[in-house]
GUGU-145076 format. One line per field, with one value per residue: residue in one letter; x, y, z of N, C-alpha, C in turn; residue number from 1; chain. Coordinates in steps of 0.001 Angstrom, whole numbers, padded with zeros to 6 digits. Layout:
! residues N
residu = (a / ...) .
n_X = (X / ...) .
n_Y = (Y / ...) .
n_Z = (Z / ...) .
ca_X = (X / ...) .
ca_Y = (Y / ...) .
ca_Z = (Z / ...) .
c_X = (X / ...) .
c_Y = (Y / ...) .
c_Z = (Z / ...) .
num = (NUM / ...) .
chaine = (A / ...) .
! end
This chain:
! residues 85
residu = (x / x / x / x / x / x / x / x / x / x / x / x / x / x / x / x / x / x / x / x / x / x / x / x / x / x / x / x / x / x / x / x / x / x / x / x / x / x / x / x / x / x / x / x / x / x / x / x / x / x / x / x / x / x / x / x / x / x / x / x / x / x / x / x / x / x / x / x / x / x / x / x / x / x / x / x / x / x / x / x / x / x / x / x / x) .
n_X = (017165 / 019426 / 020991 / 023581 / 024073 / 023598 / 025084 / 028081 / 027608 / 027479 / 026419 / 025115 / 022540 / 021690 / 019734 / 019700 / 018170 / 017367 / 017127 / 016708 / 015165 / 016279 / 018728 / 020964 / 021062 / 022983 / 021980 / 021272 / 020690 / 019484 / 020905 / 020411 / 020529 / 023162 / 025686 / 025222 / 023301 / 024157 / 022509 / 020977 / 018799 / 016323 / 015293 / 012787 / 011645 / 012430 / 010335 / 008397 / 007848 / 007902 / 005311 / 004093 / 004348 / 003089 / 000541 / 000001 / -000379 / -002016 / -004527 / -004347 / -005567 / -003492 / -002407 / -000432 / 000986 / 000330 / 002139 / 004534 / 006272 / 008902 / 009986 / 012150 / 013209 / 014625 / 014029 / 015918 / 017663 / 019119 / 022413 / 022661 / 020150 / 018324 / 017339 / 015933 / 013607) .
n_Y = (-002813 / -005272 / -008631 / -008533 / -006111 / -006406 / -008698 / -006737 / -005035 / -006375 / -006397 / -003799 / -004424 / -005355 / -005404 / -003559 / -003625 / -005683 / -006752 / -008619 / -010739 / -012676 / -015068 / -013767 / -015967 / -016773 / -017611 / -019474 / -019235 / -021293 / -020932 / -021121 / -018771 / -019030 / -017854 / -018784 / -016545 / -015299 / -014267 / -012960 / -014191 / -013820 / -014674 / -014280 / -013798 / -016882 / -017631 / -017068 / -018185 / -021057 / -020783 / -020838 / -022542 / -024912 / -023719 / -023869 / -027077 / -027559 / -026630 / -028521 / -030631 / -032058 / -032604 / -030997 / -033167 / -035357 / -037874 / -037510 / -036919 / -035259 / -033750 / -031990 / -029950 / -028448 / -026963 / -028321 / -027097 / -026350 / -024485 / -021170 / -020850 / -020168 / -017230 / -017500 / -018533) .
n_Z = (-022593 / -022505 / -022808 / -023052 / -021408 / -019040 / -018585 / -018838 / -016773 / -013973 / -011285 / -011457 / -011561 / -009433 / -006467 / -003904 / -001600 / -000121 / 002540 / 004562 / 003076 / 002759 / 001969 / -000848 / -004357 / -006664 / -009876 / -013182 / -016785 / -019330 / -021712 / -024393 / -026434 / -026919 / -024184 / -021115 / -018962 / -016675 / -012755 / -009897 / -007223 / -005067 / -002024 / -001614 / -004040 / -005292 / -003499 / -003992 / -007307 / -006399 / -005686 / -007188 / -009104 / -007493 / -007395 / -009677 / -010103 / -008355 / -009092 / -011588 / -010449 / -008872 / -005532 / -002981 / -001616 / -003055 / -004211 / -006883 / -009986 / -011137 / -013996 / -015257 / -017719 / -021010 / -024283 / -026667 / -029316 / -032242 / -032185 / -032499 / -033244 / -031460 / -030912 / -032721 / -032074) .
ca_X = (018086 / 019676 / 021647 / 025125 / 023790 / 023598 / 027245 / 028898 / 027646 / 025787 / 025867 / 024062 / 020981 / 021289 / 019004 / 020496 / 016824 / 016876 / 017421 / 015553 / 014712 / 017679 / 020037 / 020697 / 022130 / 023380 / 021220 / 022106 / 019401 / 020237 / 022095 / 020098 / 020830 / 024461 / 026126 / 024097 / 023650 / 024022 / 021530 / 021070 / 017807 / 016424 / 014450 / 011135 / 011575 / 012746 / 009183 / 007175 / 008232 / 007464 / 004397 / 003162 / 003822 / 002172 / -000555 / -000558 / -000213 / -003911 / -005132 / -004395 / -005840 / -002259 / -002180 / 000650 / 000826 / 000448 / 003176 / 004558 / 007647 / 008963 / 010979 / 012493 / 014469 / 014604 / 014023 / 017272 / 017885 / 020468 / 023175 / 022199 / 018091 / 017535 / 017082 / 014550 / 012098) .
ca_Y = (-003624 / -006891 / -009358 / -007840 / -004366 / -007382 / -009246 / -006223 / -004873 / -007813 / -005556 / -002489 / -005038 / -006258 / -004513 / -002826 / -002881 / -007043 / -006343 / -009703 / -011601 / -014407 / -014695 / -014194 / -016772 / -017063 / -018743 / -018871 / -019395 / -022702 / -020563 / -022043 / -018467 / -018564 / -018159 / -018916 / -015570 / -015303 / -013427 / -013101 / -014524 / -013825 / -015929 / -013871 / -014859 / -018153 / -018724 / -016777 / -019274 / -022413 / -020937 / -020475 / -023752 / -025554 / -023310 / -024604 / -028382 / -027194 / -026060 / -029437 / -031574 / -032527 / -031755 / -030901 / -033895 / -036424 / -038408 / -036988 / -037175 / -034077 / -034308 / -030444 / -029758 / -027444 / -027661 / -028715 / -026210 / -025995 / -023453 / -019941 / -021044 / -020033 / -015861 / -017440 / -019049) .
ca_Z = (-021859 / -022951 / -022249 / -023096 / -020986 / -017475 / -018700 / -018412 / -014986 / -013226 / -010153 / -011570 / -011581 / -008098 / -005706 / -002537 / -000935 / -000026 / 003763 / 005408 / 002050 / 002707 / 000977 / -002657 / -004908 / -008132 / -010952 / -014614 / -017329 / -019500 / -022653 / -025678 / -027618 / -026393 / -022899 / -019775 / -018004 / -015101 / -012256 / -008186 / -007438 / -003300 / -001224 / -001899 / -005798 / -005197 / -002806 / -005344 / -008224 / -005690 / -004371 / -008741 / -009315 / -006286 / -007751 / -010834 / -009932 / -007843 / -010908 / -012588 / -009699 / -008084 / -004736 / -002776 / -000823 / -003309 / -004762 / -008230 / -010878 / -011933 / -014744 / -015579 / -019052 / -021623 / -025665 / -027112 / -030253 / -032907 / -031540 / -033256 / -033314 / -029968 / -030958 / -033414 / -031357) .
c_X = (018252 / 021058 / 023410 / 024981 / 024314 / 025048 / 028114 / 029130 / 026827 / 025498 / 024889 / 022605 / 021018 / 020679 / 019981 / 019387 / 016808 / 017291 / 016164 / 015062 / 015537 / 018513 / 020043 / 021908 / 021864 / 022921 / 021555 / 020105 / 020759 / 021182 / 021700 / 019975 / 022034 / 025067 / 025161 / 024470 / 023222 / 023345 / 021138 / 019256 / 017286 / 015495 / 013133 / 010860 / 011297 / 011481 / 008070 / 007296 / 007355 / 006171 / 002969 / 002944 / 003317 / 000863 / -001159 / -000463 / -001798 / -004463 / -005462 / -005148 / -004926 / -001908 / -000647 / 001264 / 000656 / 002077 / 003125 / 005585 / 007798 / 010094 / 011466 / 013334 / 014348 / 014581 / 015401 / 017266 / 019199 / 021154 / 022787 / 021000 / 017439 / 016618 / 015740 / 013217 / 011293) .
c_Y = (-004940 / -007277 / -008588 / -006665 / -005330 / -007889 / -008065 / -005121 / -005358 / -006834 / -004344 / -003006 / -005662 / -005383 / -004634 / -003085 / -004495 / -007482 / -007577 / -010516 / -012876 / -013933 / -014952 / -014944 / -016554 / -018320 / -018511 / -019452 / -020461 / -022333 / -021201 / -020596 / -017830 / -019066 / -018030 / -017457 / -015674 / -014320 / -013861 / -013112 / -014853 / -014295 / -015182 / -014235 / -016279 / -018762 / -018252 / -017926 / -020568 / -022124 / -021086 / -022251 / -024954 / -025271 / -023653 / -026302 / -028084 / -027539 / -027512 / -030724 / -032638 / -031711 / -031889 / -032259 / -035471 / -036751 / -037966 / -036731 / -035933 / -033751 / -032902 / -030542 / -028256 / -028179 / -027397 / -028461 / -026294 / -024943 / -022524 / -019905 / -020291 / -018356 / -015795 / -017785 / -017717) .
c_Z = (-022620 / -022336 / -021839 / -022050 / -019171 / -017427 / -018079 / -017124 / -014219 / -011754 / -009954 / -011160 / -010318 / -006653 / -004314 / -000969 / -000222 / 001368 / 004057 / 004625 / 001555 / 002315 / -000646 / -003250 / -006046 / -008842 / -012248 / -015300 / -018305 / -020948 / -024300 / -026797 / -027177 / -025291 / -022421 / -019759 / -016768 / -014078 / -010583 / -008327 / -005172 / -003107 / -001508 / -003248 / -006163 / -004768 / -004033 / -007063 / -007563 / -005617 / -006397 / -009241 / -008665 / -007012 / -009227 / -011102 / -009486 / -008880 / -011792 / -011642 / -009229 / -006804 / -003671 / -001794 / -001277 / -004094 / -006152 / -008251 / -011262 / -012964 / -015375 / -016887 / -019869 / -023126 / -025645 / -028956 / -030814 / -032515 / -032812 / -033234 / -032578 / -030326 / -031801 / -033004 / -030190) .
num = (1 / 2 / 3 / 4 / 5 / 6 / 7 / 8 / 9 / 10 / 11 / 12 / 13 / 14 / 15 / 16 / 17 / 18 / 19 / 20 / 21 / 22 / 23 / 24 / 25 / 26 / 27 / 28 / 29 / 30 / 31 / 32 / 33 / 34 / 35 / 36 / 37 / 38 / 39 / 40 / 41 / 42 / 43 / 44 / 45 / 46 / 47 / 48 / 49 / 50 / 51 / 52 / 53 / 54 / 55 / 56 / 57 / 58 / 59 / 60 / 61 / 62 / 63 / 64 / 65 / 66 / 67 / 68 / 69 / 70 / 71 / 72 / 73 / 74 / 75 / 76 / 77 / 78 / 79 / 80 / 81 / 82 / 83 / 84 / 85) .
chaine = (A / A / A / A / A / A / A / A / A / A / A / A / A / A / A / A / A / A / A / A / A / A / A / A / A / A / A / A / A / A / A / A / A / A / A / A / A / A / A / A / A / A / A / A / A / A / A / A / A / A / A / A / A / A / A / A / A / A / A / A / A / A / A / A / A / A / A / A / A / A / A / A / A / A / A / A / A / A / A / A / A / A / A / A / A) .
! end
């Protein structure tokens, strides 16, 4: 599977089965070897993500409750680089 296989039927990859798991929204990824793609992402994903990095703030002795900056990005790559890293 790759990218081009998801572009040209984003629906083949979208589960049928997500009966009670919210609602699903549309997330892209940030496109550093190319176009963003784009991908449906449902509330059991979305808490499993939150619930990893809560768990790894623990981990670092930041607990959920204290005050903290979170500053999110991505590396910033020459266009074409990205397939190399």
């Amino acid at each position: 599977m790759d990218k081009a296989a998801i572009k040209r039927d984003p629906e083949a990859f979208r589960s049928t089965l997500t009966h009670g798991l919210g609602p699903m929204r549309l997330v892209h990824t940030g496109g550093t070897t190319g176009e963003p793609l784009q991908f449906h992402k449902d509330a059991g994903l979305r808490s499993s993500s939150h619930a990893a990095m809560y768990r790894f703030q623990e981990w670092m002795g930041v607990s959920v409750s204290d005050p903290k900056l979170l500053v999110w990005g991505t590396a910033i790559v020459k266009p074409g680089l990205g397939p190399m890293i």
